[in-house]
Steps between C-alpha positions, in 0.01 A plus 500: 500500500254795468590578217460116356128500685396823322499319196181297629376751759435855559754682644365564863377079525878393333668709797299348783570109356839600420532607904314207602748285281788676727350373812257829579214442725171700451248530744160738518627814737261499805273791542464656861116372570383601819274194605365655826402895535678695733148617675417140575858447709493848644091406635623144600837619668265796715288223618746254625716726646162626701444137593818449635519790740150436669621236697777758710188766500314232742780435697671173347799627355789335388688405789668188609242350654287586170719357252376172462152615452599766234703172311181283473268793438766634240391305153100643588686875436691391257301295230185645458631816349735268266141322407393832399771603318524184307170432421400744218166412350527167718224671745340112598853388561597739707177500733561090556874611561388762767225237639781177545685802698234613725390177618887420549513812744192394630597183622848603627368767687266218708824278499683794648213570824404159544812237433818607350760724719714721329839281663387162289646337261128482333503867493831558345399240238191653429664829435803359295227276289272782424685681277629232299119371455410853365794532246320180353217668545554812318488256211156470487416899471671524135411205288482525137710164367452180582602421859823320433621798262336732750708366782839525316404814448399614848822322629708751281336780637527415842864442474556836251277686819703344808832625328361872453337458824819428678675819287272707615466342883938625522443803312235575788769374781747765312234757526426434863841509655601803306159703609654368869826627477371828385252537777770401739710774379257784594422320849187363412362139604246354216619134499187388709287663205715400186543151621127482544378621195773321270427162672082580488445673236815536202574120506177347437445755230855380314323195309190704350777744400717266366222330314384869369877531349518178320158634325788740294700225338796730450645405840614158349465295800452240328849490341645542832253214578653285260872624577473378830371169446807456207734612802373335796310180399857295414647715872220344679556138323902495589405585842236272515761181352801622754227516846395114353861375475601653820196386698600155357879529546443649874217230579329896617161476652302786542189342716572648815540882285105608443681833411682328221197286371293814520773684280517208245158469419504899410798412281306236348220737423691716368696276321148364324393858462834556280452181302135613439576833343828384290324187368188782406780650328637188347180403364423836339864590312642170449802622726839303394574095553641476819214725692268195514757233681548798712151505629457144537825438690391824736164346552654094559776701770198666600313206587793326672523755719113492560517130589758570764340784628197238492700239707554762747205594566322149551787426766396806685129373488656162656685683721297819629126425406241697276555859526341785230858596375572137465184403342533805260899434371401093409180628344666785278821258459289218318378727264777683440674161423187409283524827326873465415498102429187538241646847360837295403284217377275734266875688376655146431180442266553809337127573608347903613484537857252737506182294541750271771577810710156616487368171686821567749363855577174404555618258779723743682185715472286200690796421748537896554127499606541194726757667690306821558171365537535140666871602736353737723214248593731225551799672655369843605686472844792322377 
């Protein structure tokens, strides 16, 4: 064949067509570009790692009692040094970033003294909400696109980050138990100290590191990304079809189980999440045939599942009255089931769901706010 082409081309162009006539695929090798500087993590890490000690040096340190404080206070530690990372040359973007964060800490701190206790359901809300409304936040401190792109985009990141976070957050629980056992060994006691600084100061600083890392794209998270979402995304859709058929062939009820309604709307989350970042996928290397019934069928099963969940919940409120939890799983269950119904209507019209999911995000954003702003006013003692 190469020797056929050379006839018409030069040698070197007849080999590569004569390879790509075999089935080859070419693609431009990635160079190792460093996105963020060393100095700038190193100056970044130093200063939240600072932060996050001062509250043990005036006598609040992380003790039972403590905990629940140190969970809602957790994403103010956390996300401003991410901002910083993140936003190179996005100076104005960063400062309205670090503004919508202050006032946020602001205003729990006056929740905290004069409404909420730290035993509420308001207050466990508030500091489960938080973090999820800053993730959408984080958004906003790196725009270049146009928002619906931009989103996509921002959604791949997170998901790339929360896998090398979690790498790193059981390479840390290795590192911990073996520093442990070694101390043990020579008859010293430091697990009051490690446990204290790993749980203060190491864990909050996993997702600035992990976000650093992905700045070398040699790590090829995002193959793994994609791996996974091949792998697990027809998993979670079988397991999704067989809980339907047996909740229908057992006549099963889960109302009286808030564990279990608690538990499925994570799964539907992450369920969505997975659909998200596969049909990102789908949409960018025209993946084969059967990949697109896949996602619509996981998001219809999806939904289903929703709408039960859905059922369950309003025959609690009939049942038990308005509570914050309660309030909180219909809310987030109607718009999961929005999300899912109108992301399997825009895939049936062979339509981009970008600019669809975009809208969606913005009203988890809104409904994220409600809960932290608006819950501990209404149900502070509750």
């Amino acid at each position: 064949m190469q020797a056929e082409l050379e006839k018409l081309l030069p040698p070197d162009e007849a080999a590569l067509v004569s390879l790509l006539r075999q089935g080859a695929a070419f693609r431009l090798v990635e160079q190792t570009v460093q996105i963020y500087t060393t100095k700038k993590l190193l100056i970044l890490l130093a200063i939240q790692v600072v932060i996050s000690q001062l509250p043990t040096l005036f006598g609040f340190p992380p003790s039972d009692a403590n905990l629940p404080y140190y969970a809602l206070y957790l994403s103010f530690l956390v996300f401003p040094p991410l901002a910083g990372l993140l936003a190179s040359g996005q100076r104005a973007n960063l400062y309205r970033f670090v503004l919508v964060l202050a006032l946020l800490a602001l205003y729990q701190t006056f929740t905290v003294i004069l409404r909420i206790s730290p035993t509420s359901q308001s207050f466990a809300l508030s500091a489960l909400h938080l973090p999820l409304l800053c993730l959408l936040l984080l958004a906003t401190v790196k725009q270049k696109n146009t928002w619906p792109q931009h989103m996509a985009k921002h959604l791949q990141n997170l998901c790339e980050a929360a896998l090398l976070t979690f790498l790193l957050f059981c390479s840390v629980m290795v590192l911990m138990m073996l520093s442990l056992f070694l101390f043990e060994a020579i008859g010293m006691d430091v697990e009051g100290f490690v446990s204290s600084f790993v749980l203060t100061a190491l864990f909050p600083a996993l997702p600035l590191l992990a976000f650093y890392l992905l700045g070398t794209r040699i790590l090829g998270m995002g193959t793994l990304l994609r791996l996974l979402a091949k792998l697990f995304l027809p998993l979670f859709t079988l397991m999704m079809a067989v809980f339907l058929i047996a909740m229908l062939v057992g006549k099963g009820s889960f109302t009286e189980d808030r564990t279990l309604l608690l538990g499925i709307d994570l799964l539907l989350a992450l369920v969505l999440l997975m659909i998200l970042v596969a049909a990102n996928f789908w949409e960018q290397e025209q993946l084969s045939s059967w990949y697109k019934p896949l996602l619509i069928l996981a998001s219809l099963l999806a939904l289903a599942i929703d709408l039960a969940a859905l059922l369950a919940v309003t025959q609690r409120f009939v049942s038990f009255g308005i509570t914050p939890n309660r309030l909180a799983v219909l809310s987030e269950n109607l718009l999961l089931g929005a999300n899912l119904g109108t992301l399997a209507i825009t895939m049936l019209r062979g339509k981009s769901i970008a600019r669809m999911q975009s809208i969606f995000f913005a009203l988890y954003g809104v409904w994220f706010l409600v809960v932290i702003v608006l819950f501990p006013l209404l149900f502070g003692a509750v």
